[in-house]
N, C-alpha and C positions, 0 to 999 in steps of 0.2 A: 526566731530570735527573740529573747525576752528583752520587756524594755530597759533594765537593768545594762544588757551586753550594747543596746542599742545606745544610751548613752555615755558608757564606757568608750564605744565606737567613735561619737562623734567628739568625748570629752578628746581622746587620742590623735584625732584629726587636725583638732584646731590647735593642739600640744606641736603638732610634726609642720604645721603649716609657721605656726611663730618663730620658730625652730630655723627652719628655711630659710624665714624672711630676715632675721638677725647674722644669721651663716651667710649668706649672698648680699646681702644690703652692704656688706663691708669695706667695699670699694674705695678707691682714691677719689673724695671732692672735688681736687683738682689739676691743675698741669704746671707746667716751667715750661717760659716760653724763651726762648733767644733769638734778639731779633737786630739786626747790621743797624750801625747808629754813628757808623763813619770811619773816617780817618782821624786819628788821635792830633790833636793841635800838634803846629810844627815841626812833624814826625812823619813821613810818607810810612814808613817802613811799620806802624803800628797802628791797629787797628780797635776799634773800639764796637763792645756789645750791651744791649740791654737786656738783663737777664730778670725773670721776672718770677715770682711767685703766688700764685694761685690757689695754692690751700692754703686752709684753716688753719694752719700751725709753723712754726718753725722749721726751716730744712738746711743741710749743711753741705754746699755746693760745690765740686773739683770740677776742672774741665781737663782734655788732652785734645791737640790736636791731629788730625786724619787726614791723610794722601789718599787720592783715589788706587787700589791695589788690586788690578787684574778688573774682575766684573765687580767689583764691591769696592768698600771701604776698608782702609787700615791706620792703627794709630803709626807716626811718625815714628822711625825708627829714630833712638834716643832717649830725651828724657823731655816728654812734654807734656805730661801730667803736673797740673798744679792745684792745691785747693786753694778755693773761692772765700771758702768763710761762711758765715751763717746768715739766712736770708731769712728777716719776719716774715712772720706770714701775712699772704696777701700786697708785699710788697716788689720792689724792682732796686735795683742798681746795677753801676754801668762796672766793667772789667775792659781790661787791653791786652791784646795777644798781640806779639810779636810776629810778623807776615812770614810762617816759612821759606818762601819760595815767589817766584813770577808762575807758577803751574798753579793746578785744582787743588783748592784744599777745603776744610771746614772744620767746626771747633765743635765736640761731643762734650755735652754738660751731663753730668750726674749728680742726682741727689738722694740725701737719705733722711730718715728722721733721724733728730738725734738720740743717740742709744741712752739709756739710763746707767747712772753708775753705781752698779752694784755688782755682788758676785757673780752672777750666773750672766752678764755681761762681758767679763774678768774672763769667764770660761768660757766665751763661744769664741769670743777673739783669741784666745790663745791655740782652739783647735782649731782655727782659721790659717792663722802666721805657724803651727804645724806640719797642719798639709800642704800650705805655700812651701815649705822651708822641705819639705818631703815629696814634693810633687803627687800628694794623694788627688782623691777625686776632688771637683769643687763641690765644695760642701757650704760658699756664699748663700746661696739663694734660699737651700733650708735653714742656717743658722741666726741666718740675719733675715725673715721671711716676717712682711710687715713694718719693714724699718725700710729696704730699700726701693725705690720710687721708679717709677719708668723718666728715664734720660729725653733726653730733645738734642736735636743738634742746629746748629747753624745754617743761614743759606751757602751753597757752596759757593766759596769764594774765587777768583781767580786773582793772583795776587792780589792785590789794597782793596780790588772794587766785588762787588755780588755777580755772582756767573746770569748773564742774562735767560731768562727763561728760553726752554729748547736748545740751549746751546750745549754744549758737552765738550 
């Protein structure tokens, strides 16, 4: 091998390792946490959480509440999706959910960044509320890939109080 290809070689190498490092480096800094923060002043029936923010930037927060359903979790049959509103980053604030029930339950928080407004925005949400409205494939997670965050949910609750550890 002449030293010409020889350095070609390693110019290539350290091209495909930056490369790499830029492509995988890209990860989420950091989490949302929700954590039981009581019973709502003189209210048995409503409960209050501390939801918190941990990355670097702005995120814009729904929660819905979840029944335990067969071996897993399910959201409450109804309507118990609410958005939260926008959480600076690296901060916290508290929210109040309404106590389903005296059985298991627990509150699933999501977040995204917020989208920018522009056209190609304009267009992914509309093929979004398409396929919703057509029952196509979910096409969420590619359209919106980078914007939405991994969720955290609540401790399980058992009505107003935190299900004690081990217990079910």
């Amino acid at each position: 091998m002449t030293r010409k290809a020889k350095i070609g070689f390693a110019v290539a190498a350290i091209a495909l390792v930056a490369v790499a490092i830029g492509f995988f480096s890209g990860g989420e800094e950091g989490e949302i946490t929700i954590t039981y923060a009581g019973i709502a002043s003189n209210d048995t029936r409503h409960v209050s959480f501390l939801l918190s923010n941990g990355f670097p930037y702005e995120i814009s927060c729904s929660c819905e509440i979840w029944e335990p359903f067969h071996d897993d979790w399910a959201p409450v049959t109804g309507t118990s999706y609410r958005e939260l509103g926008h959480l600076p980053s690296r901060c916290t604030t508290n929210f109040t959910v309404t106590v389903p029930s005296a059985t298991r339950w627990r509150v699933e928080v999501y977040a995204v960044k917020p989208l920018p407004d522009n056209i190609i925005t304009d267009w992914r949400l509309k093929i979004l509320e398409f396929n919703i409205d057509h029952r196509g494939p979910d096409l969420g997670g590619l359209l919106l890939m980078g914007y939405i965050l991994k969720g955290t949910n609540s401790p399980a609750m058992l009505g107003n109080k935190p299900v004690a550890e081990g217990e079910k």
